[in-house]
C-alpha positions, 0 to 999 in steps of 0.5 A: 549118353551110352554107358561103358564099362571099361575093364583092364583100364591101364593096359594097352587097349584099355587106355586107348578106349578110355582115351577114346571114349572120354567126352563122348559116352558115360565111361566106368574105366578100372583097372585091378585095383577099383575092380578085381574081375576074379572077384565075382561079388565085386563083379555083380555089385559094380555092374548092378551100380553102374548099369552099363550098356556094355561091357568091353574087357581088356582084362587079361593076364598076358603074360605068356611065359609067366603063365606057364608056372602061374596057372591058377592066376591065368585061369582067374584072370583069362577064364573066371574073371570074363565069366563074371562079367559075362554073367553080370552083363547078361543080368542086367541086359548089356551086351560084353565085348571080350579081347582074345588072341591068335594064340587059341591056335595051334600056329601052323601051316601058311594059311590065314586063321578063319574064326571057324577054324578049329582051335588048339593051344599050345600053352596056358595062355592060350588054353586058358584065353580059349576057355574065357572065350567060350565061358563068355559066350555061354553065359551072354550071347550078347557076345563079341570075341574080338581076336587080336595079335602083336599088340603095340601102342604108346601105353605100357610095354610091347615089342616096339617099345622093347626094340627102341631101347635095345636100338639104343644099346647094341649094334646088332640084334637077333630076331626071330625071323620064323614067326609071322603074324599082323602087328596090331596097333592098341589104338586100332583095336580101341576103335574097332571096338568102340565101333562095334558097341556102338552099333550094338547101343544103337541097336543096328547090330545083332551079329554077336561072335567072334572076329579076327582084327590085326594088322597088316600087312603081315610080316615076321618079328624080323621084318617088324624089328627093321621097319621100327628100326627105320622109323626110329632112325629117320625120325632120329630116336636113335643115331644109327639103326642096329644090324638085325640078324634073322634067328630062328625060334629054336635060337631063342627058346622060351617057356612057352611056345610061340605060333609060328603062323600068327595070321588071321584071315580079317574078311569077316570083320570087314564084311560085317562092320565094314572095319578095316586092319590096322595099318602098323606102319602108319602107326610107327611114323609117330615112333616118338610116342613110342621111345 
């Protein structure tokens, strides 16, 4: 049976693939408090205990506009705490997959980001989740990036769980209309990666680099807002939906600053692993799960 280190065990994505795998590979899922990444002793130490066949970390600090003031904890959690595992994986042989995001990029313009494109942070969360990517891959190039955005699932909180309990507040709402992106459900990104390790396990992949996984079809956060508030109402979580009004992000300043152009082009990963995007809305018709 195939042996999995799972990391950032209690997020979004990590409880999916703990979830996931359960029953059907020999799992190590921790979250901080069995394994603190930045830690690189304690690092080694689990690694060498459990002797993985691969690594996938979920560990990130992401918390975007926190990040801004709590730059040390971003560049231990987002930088040095991948490092680690990239380094103790390559050790022992194992392969490390490592989650990023859309935010490595500048976020203008109309066009779908391709993994070549040339990066540009506009903030701490950003940089330091670019730099990880990069200290990952220079210390095992048994390496997946796997970029990702506007992760949702039933797990810990996001944006649909964060519209449902405003839904069940207020009337009317404004949200940002002029940010658009591919919201991507956790339990997909779950299996993506699992799919992934698994061929690699098996030794039927040796495409190791980064990869842009979302959801599609792409929409604004606005657009987004309506079809959970859809849902929510047809599937009575709430009485009546509120009214959505489109604001702009300069109506709704933030320390950090958003992309507004989140979409990420998904060819390669459907090329290479045949995996398809995420389908959010099917991912919404158990809108239950969510409340």
């Amino acid at each position: 049976m195939a042996k999995i280190l799972i990391t950032g065990a209690k997020g979004q994505v990590g409880h999916c693939l703990t979830q996931q795998l359960t029953g059907k590979a020999d799992i190590l899922a921790v979250d901080r408090d069995e394994l603190d990444i930045t830690d690189r002793e304690a690092v080694f130490k689990a690694v060498k205990a459990f002797q993985p066949d691969v690594i996938i970390n979920a560990a990130a600090h992401t918390a975007v506009d926190r990040a801004e003031t709590e730059i040390e904890l971003s560049e231990a959690i987002n930088v040095k705490g991948p490092q680690y595992l990239a380094e103790a994986s390559n050790e022992i042989g194992a392969a490390i997959l490592h989650i990023s995001t859309d935010y490595v990029f500048e976020g203008t313009g109309t066009s779908e980001y391709k993994e070549e494109n040339k990066t540009n942070p506009q903030g701490v969360y950003g940089r330091t989740k670019l730099e990880g990517e990069i200290t990952v891959q220079q210390a095992n190039p048994r390496s997946i990036i796997l970029r990702t955005a506007w992760v949702f699932g039933e797990h810990g909180n996001n944006f649909v769980k964060t519209m449902i309990r405003l839904g069940k507040e207020r009337e009317v709402l404004g949200v940002v209309g002029d940010q658009f992106g591919g919201p991507t459900y956790a339990g997909d990104i779950a299996t993506a990666l699992i799919k992934i390790a698994n061929l690699i396990i098996e030794g039927k992949t040796d495409a190791f680099g980064i990869y842009h996984f979302t959801g599609k079809p792409y929409v604004s956060w606005h657009s987004f807002a309506q079809a959970i508030f859809e849902q929510a109402e047809l599937q009575k979580i709430i009485e009546n939906r509120p009214v959505v009004n489109s604001i702009t992000t300069n109506d709704y300043p933030t320390p950090a600053k958003r992309p507004a152009n989140s979409r990420l082009d998904l060819t390669k990963i459907k090329q290479i692993f045949d995996i398809e995007p995420s389908d959010w809305r099917k991912a919404l018709e158990n809108i239950k799960a969510y409340a």
